[in-house]
C-alpha positions in Angstrom: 0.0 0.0 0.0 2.6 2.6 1.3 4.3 1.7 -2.7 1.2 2.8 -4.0 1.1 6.1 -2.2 4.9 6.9 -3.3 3.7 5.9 -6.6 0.6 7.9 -6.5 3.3 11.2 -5.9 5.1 10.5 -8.6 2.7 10.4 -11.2 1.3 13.4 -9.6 4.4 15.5 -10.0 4.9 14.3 -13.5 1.6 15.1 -14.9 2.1 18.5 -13.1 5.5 19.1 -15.1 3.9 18.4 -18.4 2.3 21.8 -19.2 5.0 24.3 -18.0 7.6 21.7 -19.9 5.8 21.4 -22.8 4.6 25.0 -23.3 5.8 27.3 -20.5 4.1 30.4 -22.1 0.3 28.5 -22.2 1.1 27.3 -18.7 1.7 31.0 -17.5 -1.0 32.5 -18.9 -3.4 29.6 -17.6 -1.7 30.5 -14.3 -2.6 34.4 -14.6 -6.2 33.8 -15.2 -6.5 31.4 -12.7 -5.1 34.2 -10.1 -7.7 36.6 -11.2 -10.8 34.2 -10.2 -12.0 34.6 -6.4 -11.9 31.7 -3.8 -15.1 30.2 -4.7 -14.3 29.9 -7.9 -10.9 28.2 -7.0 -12.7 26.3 -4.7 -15.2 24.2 -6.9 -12.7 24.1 -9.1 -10.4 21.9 -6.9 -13.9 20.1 -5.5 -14.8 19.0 -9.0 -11.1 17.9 -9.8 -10.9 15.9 -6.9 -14.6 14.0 -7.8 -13.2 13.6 -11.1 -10.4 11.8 -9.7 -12.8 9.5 -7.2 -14.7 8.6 -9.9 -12.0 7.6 -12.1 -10.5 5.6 -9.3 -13.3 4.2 -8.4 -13.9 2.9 -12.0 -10.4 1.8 -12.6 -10.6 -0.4 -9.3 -14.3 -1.8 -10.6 -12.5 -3.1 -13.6 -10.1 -4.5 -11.9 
């Protein structure tokens, strides 16, 4: 379990690379705009993200 968790992280900081790797100038100006929206915006944002990911692990481990 404790693996899964270490390997959890590093897929999370490689995904999170990607964008400013890839195309530093798309990944600053998404980061601009997303300073300019209030807390509540921010806030379902990361809410929705984090059901996206519940579902999707919820499905993976069905198919499993």
């Amino acid at each position: 379990m404790q693996d899964a968790l270490w390997i959890a992280l590093a897929l999370v900081l490689v995904l999170g690379g990607l964008m400013p790797a890839i195309n530093p100038q798309g990944w600053r100006r998404m980061f601009t705009q997303l300073l300019q929206l209030d807390d509540q915006q921010i806030r379902k944002v990361g809410l929705l993200s984090m059901v996206l990911g519940l579902v999707l692990l919820w499905g993976l481990q069905a198919l499993s």
